[in-house]
Every structure is written in C-alpha cells, then in structure tokens.
C-alpha positions, 0 to 999 in steps of 0.5 A, a space after each residue: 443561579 445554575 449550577 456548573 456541571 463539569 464536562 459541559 465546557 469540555 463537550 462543548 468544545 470537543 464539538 466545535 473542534 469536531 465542526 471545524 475538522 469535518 468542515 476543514 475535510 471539505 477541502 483538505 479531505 481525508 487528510 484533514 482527519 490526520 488531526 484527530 490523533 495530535 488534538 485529542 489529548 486536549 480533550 482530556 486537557 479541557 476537562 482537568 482544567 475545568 475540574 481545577 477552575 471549578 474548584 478555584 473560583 468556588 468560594 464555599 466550603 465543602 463544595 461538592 462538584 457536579 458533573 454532566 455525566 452525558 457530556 463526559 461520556 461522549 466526550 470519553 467516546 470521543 478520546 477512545 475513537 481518537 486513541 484507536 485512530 492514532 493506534 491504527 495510525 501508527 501501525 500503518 494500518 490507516 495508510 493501507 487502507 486508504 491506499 486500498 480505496 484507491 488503487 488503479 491498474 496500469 499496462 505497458 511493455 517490458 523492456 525488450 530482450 535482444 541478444 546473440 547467441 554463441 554457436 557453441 550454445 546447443 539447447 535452450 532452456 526457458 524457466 518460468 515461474 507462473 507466467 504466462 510464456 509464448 516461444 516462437 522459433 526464428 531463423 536468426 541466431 538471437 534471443 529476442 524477449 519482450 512483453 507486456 505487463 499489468 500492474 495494479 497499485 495505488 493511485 498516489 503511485 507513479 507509473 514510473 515507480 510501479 513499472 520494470 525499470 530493466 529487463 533484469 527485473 523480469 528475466 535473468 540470461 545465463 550461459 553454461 557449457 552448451 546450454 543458455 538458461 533464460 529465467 523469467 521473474 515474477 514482478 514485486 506484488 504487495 500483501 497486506 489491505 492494498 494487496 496489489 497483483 502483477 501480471 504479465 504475458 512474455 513472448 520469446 523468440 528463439 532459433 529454430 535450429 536449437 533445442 528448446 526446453 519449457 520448464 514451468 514452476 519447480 522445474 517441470 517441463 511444460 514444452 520439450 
C-alpha cells in the first residue's frame, strides 16, 4: 500500500486552481489574476487539513507523518508570490503598472480666451511657467488666447477627464492698476510608474498699442 505523503493533495490542487486562473485570464485578462491575492490563503487551508486527516483517519499508534517535501516547497513558493502579489496590490503599485502598460496620447484645443481690455489698462504682462507661448499683436482692444494641447494618460482614461474642462484651468487674467497680468499654468502631470507628460503650446493675441511684457519661469523677462 503507498504511503500518504503530506502536501501532495495540497500541490495538486494548488495547480488545478492555477490551471483554472490562467485559463479564466483568457478571457477576463489581466483582471482574472486579481484572484491570486483572495485564494491563497486556502493553500495553506489544504495542507493544515491534510496534516489533520492524516492523523484522524491513521489508526496506528505512534504514526510518524511523511510529507512530500517537493510538493510543499512549491506549494510555499507559491503563497509567497501571492503575498507578495497581494503586498503589491495594496500598495497600488499593481494598478500603476498595469496602467503603465497602457497609456495613450491624446490632443485637442484649449478653451479659448476672449476678453476686453479697459483703456486704463497701459501694459501687459504674460507669465509663463515653461510653456511654449507665441504673442501676436492686433489692432483690437481684446485679449484673445487660445491653443492646443498634448496629453498622455492611461488608456482606461476618458478623454473628457484628461482634457482642461475651462480656461482656468491653464490661464488665470488679473487687472491691477494699469497693468493686466496674464498667467498661463501648466496642466496636472502624474508621477510615479504612469508618469504621465502634459504639454501645450498657447497663442496670445494682444493690442498692439499696449506694452507688452514676456516674463518666463521665475520671473525672467524673455520678451520686453
């Protein structure tokens, strides 16, 4: 009669749930190895109930236990990578990568910028942060801005939510004394393993009969 060996029913097992998983992911994908970090504390469930059943349905005295040693290593393997998964899981760092993976890039126009300017208004000052600003001069008394964008985000990303939903989110227009400040903000950018860039390119198009300031990243003056 062989003899029972502990941790064999336990490996055996452990590859059929791991069978199923890897067939499951052919259609649910990367989704389906989410699994691995609720079903592998039942690992460790299987072999504690087969050290137990070993030793209820044993009816000699004295009954030394046999394991399978080869079997229970695997099968200790195995729960290590799934509390690693499942460590990684709750640290987000799973999500980040998978959202790494699948990234795309999107463009599209700024919300445009159009504005009157007070006659009291003598000079106008452009405040940029790295952005890459064009200035055009026109015989209109307005302030017109307006641009593009480039955004790379995740692909499980909308393009609404990625996008500027107003113009305050890029450019902020203030008025003090006789001088109309126009502040351009970078777009939100992500840092981590989706770091994510944001560009964009803005055009302002201003009065020609006003002075006009270009002042660059921290406070130095590109164009007078």
């Amino acid at each position: 009669m062989k003899k029972w060996r502990v941790g064999t029913l336990s490996m055996g097992l452990t590859l059929v749930l791991l069978g199923a998983l890897l067939f499951a992911s052919q259609w649910e994908g990367l989704q389906a190895f989410d699994a691995l970090a609720v079903w592998w504390p039942v690992i460790l469930i299987l072999l504690g109930l087969e050290i137990i059943g070993y030793l209820i349905f044993s009816r000699k005295e004295n009954q030394v236990i046999y394991y399978d040693i080869l079997s229970i290593f695997f099968v200790g393997v195995l729960c290590l990578g799934s509390l690693g998964f499942a460590f990684l899981t709750s640290l987000g760092v799973v999500s980040e990568v998978r959202s790494a993976l699948h990234t795309v890039e999107r463009s599209g126009d700024l919300p445009a910028i159009s504005q009157e300017i007070p006659q009291t208004v003598k000079r106008i000052i452009v405040q940029t942060s790295g952005e890459a600003v064009k200035i055009d001069k026109s015989e209109q008394p307005a302030l017109n801005v307006f641009g593009t964008y480039r955004i790379q985000t995740a692909l499980s990303e909308t393009e609404g939510t990625a996008a500027p939903a107003n113009s305050d989110d890029y450019c902020t227009v203030r008025t003090v004394g006789d001088t109309m400040y126009v502040q351009l903000k970078p777009l939100p950018a992500e840092r981590g393993w989706k770091s994510s860039y944001r560009h964009m390119e803005v055009t302002a198009v201003l009065p020609q009969d006003k002075q006009v300031e270009l002042r660059g990243y921290n406070g130095q003056i590109i164009k007078p």
